[in-house]
N, C-alpha and C positions, 0 to 999 in steps of 0.2 A: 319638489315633484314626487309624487305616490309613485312608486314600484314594488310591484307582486312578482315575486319569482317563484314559479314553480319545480320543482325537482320529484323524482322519487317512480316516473313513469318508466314503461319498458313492456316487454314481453314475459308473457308469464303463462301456465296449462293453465287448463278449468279445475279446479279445485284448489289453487294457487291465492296466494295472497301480495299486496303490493302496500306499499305506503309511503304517500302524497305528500308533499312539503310545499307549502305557501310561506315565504318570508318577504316579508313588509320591507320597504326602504324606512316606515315612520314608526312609530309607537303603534301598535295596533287596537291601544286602548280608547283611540279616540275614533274605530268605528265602532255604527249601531249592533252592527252585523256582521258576520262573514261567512261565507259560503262555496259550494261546490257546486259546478257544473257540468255537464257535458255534451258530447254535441257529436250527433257520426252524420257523415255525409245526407245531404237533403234533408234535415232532419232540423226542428228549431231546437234549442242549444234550451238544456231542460234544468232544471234544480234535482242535487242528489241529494244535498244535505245542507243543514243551516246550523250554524250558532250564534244565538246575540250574545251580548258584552257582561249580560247577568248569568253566562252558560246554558240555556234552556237551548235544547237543540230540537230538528224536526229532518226528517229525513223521508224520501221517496219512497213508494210503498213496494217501490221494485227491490230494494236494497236494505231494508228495514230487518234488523236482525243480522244482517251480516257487513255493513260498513258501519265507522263510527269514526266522528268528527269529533276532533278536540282543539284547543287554542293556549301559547301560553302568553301572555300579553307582556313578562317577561324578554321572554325572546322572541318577541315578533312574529311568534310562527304560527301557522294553523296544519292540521294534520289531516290527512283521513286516510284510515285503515282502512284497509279493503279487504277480507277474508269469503273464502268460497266462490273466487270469480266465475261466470260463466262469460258464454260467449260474448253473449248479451250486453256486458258490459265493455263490451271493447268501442272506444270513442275518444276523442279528444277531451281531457279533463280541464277546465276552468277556475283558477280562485277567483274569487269575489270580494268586495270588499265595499261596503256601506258606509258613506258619513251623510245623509242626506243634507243638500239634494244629489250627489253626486255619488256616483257610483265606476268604480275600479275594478279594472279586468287582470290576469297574468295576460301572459302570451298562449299558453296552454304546454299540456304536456301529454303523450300520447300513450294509453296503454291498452293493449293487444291481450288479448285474452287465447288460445288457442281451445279448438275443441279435440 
């Protein structure tokens, strides 16, 4: 069975930075993709960031320049830096995880941005 753990959430000021951990229960070379999401109250649960399996990433045009996803297929992990938080981004963050057809969620991990 697939499991996504996520780590690395918490509170943090606006101009603060965090950093995300997604760890695989499996190899994580045998997804297409993996990614990041997040999701604040009423709100549908949106894409921050992507990398497929060849590295090509693509990221939210909210975030672009100041987060960056990375993965080591090594150690199961997927990353995402966070640098220069605003408020803006305070939500519940989501790993992802692609082997079509199916697709894998964490449980999430919550981070708070303060203004």
């Amino acid at each position: 069975q697939v499991q996504l753990v996520e780590s690395g959430g918490g509170l943090v000021q606006a101009g603060g930075s965090l950093r995300l951990s997604c760890t695989a229960s499996v190899s994580i070379f045998r997804f297409n993709a993996m990614g990041w999401y997040r999701q604040t109250p009423g709100k549908q649960r949106e894409l921050v960031a992507r990398i497929v399996n060849g590295g090509d990433t693509n990221y939210a045009d909210s975030v672009t320049g100041r987060f960056t996803i990375s993965r080591d297929n090594d150690k199961n992990t997927m990353w995402l830096q966070m640098s220069s938080l605003k408020a803006e981004d305070t939500a519940v963050y989501y790993c992802n995880a692609n082997r079509s057809p199916t697709t894998y969620w964490g449980q999430g991990t919550q981070v708070t941005v303060s203004s």
